[in-house]
C-alpha positions as CSV (number, residue, x, y, z in Angstrom):
1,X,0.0,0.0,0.0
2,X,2.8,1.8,0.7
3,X,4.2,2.0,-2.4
4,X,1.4,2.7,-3.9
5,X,1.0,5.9,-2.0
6,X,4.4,6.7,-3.5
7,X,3.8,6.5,-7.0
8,X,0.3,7.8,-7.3
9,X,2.0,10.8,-5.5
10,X,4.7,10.9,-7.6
11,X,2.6,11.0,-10.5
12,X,0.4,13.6,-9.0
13,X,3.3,16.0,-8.2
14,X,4.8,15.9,-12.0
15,X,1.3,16.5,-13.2
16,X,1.4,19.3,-11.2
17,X,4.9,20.9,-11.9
18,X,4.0,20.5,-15.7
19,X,0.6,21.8,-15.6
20,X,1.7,25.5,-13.7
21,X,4.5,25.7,-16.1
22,X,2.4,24.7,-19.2
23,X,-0.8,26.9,-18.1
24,X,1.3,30.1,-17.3
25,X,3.2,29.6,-21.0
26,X,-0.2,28.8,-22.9
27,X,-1.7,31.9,-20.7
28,X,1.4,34.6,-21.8
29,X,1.3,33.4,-25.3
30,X,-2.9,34.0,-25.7
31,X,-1.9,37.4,-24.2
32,X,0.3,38.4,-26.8
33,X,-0.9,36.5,-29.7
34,X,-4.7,38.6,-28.9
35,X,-6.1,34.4,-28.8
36,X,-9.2,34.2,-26.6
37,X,-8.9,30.0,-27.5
38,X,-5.1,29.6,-26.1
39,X,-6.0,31.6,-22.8
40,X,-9.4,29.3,-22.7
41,X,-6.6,26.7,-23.1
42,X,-4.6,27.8,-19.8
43,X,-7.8,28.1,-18.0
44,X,-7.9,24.3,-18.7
45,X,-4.7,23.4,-18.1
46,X,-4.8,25.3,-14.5
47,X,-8.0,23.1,-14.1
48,X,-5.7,20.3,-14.2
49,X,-3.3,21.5,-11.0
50,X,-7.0,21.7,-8.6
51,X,-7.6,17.9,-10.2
52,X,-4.5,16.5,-9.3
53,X,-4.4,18.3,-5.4
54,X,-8.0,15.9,-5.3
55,X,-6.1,13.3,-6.6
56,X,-3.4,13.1,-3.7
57,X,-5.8,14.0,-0.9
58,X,-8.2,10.9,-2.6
59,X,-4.8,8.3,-2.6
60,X,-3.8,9.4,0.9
61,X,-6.9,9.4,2.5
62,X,-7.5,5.5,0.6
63,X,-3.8,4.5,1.6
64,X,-4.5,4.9,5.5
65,X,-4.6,1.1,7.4
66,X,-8.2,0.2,8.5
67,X,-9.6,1.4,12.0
68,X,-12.1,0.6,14.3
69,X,-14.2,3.1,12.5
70,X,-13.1,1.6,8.8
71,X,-12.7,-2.1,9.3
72,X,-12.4,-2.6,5.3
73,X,-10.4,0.4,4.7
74,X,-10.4,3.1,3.1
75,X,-9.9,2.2,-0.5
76,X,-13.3,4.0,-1.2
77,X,-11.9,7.3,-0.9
78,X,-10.2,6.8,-4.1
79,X,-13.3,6.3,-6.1
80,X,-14.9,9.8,-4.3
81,X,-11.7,11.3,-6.1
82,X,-13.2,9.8,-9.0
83,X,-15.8,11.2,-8.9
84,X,-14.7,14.9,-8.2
85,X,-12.5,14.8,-10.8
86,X,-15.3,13.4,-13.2
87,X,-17.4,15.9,-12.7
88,X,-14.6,19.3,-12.9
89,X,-13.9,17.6,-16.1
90,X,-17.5,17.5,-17.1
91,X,-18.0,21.3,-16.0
92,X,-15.1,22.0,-18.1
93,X,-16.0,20.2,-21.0
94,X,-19.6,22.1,-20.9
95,X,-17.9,25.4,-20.6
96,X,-15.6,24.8,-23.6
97,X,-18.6,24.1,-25.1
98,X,-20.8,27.0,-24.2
99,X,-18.0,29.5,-24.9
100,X,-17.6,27.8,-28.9
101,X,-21.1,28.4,-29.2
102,X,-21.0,32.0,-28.2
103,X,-18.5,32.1,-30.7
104,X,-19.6,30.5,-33.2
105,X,-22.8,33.2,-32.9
106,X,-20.2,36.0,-32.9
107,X,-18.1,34.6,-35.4
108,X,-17.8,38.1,-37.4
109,X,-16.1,39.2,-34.5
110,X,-13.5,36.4,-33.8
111,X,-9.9,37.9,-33.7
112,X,-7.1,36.5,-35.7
113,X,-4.7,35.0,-33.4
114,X,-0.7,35.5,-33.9
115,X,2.1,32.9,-34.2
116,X,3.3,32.7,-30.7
117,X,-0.6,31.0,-30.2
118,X,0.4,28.8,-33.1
119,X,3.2,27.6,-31.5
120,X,1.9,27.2,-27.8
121,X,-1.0,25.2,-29.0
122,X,1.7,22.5,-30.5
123,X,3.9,22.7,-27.3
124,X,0.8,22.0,-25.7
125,X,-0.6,19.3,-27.5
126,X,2.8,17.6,-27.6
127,X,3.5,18.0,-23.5
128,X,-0.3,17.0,-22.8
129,X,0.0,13.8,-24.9
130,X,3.4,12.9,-22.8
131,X,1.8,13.8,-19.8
132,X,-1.4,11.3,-20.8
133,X,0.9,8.4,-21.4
134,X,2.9,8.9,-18.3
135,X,0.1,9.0,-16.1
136,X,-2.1,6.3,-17.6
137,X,0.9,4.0,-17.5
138,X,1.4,4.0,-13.8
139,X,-2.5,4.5,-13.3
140,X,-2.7,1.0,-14.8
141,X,0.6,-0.1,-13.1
142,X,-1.1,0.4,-9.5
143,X,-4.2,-0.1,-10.6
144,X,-5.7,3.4,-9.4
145,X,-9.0,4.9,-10.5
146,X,-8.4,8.3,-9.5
147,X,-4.8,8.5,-11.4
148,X,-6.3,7.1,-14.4
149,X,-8.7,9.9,-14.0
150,X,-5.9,12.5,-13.8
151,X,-4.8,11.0,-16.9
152,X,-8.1,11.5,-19.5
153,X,-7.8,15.4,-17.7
154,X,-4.2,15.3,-19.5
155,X,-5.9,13.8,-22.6
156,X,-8.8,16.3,-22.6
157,X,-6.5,18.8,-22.5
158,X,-4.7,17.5,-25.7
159,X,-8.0,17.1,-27.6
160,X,-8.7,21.0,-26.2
161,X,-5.2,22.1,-27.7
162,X,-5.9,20.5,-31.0
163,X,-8.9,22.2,-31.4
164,X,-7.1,25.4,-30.7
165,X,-4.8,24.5,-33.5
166,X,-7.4,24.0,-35.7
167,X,-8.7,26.8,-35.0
168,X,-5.8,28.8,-35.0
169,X,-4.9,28.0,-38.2
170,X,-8.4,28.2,-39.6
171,X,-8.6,31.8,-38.9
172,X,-5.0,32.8,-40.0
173,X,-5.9,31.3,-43.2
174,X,-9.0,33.2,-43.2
175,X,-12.0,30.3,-41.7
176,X,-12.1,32.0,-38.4
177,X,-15.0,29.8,-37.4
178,X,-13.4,26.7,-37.7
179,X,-11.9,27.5,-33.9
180,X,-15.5,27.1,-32.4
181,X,-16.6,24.6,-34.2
182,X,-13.2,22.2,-33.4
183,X,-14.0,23.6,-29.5
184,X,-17.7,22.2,-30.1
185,X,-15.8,18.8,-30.9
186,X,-14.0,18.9,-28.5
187,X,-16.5,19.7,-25.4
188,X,-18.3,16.6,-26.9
189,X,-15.1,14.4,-26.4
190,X,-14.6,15.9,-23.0
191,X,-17.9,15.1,-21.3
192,X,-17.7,11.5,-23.0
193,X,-14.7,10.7,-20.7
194,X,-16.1,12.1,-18.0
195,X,-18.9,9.9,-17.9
196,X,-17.0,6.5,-18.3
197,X,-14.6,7.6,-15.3
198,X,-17.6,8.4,-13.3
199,X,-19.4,5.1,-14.3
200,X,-16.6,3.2,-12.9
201,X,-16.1,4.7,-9.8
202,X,-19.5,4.2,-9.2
203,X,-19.7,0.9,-10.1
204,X,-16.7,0.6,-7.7
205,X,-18.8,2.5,-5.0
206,X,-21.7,0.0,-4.9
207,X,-20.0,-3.8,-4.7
208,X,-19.7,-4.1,-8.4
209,X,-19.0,-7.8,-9.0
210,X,-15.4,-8.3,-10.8
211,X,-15.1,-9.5,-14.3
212,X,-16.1,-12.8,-16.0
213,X,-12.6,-13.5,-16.8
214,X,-11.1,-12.5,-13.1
215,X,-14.2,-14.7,-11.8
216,X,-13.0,-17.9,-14.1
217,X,-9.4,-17.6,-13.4
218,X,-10.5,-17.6,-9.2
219,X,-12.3,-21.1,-9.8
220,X,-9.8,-22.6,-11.9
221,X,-7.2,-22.0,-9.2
222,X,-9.5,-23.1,-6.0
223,X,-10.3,-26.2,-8.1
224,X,-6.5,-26.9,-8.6
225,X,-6.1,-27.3,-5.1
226,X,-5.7,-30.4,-2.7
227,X,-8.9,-31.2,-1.1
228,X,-11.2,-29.3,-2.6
229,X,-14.0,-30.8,-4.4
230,X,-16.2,-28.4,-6.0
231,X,-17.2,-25.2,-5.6
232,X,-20.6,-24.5,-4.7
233,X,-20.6,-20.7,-4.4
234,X,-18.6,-17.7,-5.6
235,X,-19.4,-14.3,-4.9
236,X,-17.0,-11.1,-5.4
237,X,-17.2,-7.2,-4.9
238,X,-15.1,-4.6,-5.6
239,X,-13.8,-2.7,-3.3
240,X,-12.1,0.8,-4.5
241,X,-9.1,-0.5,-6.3
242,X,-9.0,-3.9,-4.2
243,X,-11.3,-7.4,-4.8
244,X,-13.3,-9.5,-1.9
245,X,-14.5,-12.3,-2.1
246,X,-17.1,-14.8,-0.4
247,X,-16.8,-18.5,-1.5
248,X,-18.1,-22.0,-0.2
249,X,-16.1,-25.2,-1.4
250,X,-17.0,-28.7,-0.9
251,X,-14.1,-31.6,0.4
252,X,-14.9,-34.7,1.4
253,X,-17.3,-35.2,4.0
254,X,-15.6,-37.7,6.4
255,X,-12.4,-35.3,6.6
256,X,-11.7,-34.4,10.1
257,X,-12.8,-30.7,11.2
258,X,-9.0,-29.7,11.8
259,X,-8.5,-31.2,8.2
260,X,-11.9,-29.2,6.9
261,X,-10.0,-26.1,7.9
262,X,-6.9,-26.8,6.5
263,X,-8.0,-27.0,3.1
264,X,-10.2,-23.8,3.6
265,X,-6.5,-22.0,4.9
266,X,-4.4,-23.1,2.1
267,X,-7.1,-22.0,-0.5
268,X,-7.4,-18.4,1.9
269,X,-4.0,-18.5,1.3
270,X,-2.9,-19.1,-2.2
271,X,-6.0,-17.5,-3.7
272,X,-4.6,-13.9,-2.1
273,X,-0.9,-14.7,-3.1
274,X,-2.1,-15.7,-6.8
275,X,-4.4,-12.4,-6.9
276,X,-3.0,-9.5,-5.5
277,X,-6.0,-7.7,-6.3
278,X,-8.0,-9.7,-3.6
279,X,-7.5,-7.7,-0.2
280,X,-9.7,-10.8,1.7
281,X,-11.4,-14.1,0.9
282,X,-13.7,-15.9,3.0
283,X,-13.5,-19.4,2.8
284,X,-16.5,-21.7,4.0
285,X,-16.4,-25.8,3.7
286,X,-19.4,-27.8,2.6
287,X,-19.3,-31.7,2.9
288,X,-19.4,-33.0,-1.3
289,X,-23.0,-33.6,-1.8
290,X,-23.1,-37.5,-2.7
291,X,-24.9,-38.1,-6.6
């Protein structure tokens, strides 16, 4: 859990570094380039430093060992950050997209943005895309929801820079509209991700059973073990980023209660060595039901 703790912070603090040296470069060169898009841009960006302060408070909070209070833990916390980042991204995405409109309505009226806007909007697009990839690759190293989060905030911001570019270039080669209507786009693509990260943490948040696969792969490895019969029940729940599971196995029936439990421990045990997803299985022995 520890190191867990560790990287998602890590990855936290470099999002943050990056995104108050990006936004305060994208925010100077809309100044001087006269680009309403580019500064729209920084306001995004700087969205992205407030998402990634939820994302550490979310991880420590879910890192802490369980209390009297928390007996399961709290892994849950992680998915809240989920959430909260799910819906800034949504409210960003909608304001992208009521600003484009506006423009769109006004579009006699856009400006014609200078080079410098040009440029930031690639820089952009380049250091959000690296940003994306860094982050979703240790968000699916340590398995974290709220980090993977963080990273679609990185992407969105990447799809929000291309449609600057577009837009950019549109109007310096005299289709000042096309800037709007790339934003538009764009907005669409934002709120999209925002609802598939807050889907999962709520299916997270409400004992979501785990995949078909993950579920297969759980019996096939009780059912390789010594003593056990069959299985005659399997239930399992996530749990924030970690699995439980319930789970009734039948041995033989003139087996020795002492021997009964053995069998139940070694399955406890090699099932949460096998899957280091599973924080906790209970393990509960039926006699094998005679045909």
């Amino acid at each position: 859990m520890k190191n867990f703790e560790k990287i998602a912070v890590k990855v936290s603090i470099v999002s943050i570094v990056g995104n108050i040296i990006l936004s305060i470069f994208k925010l100077l060169s809309g100044i001087i380039a006269h680009s309403s898009a580019m500064v729209s841009d920084a306001v995004h960006s700087a969205s992205d430093v407030f998402s990634s302060i939820i994302v550490i408070i979310g991880i420590k909070i879910s890192a802490k060992e369980s209390d009297k209070e928390h007996p399961y833990g709290h892994e849950r916390m992680e998915c809240v950050a989920s959430i909260v980042l799910a819906v800034i991204l949504f409210i960003t995405g909608l304001f992208i997209g009521v600003d484009a409109v506006k423009n769109i309505k006004d579009g006699n009226n856009i400006k014609i943005p200078g080079i410098p806007a040009l440029i930031a909007s690639v820089v952009s697009i380049i250091a959000k895309e690296l940003m994306f990839q860094y982050t979703r690759y240790y968000g699916k190293k340590i398995d974290s929801g709220a980090i993977m989060a963080d990273a679609w905030h990185h992407r969105s911001d990447a799809l929000s820079s291309i449609g600057a570019l577009i837009g950019i270039t549109g109007a310096r080669i005299g289709f000042p509209i096309l800037e709007p209507i790339a934003s538009l786009v764009i907005c669409l693509f934002i709120v999209k991700a925002s609802f598939d990260i807050f889907k999962d943490a709520v299916d997270k948040m409400v004992d979501h059973s785990c995949d078909d696969e993950t579920e297969k792969q759980i019996r096939e490895c009780v059912l390789a073990q010594e003593g056990v019969k069959g299985i005659d029940l399997l239930r399992t729940r996530i749990f924030g980023n970690k699995i439980y599971a319930d789970i009734e196995i039948n041995a033989d029936g003139n087996k020795t209660l002492s021997e009964g439990h053995a069998i139940a421990e070694n399955v406890h045990s090699v099932i949460e060595k096998e899957f280091p997803k599973v924080k906790h299985i209970m393990v509960h022995v039926n006699p094998e039901k005679n045909s």
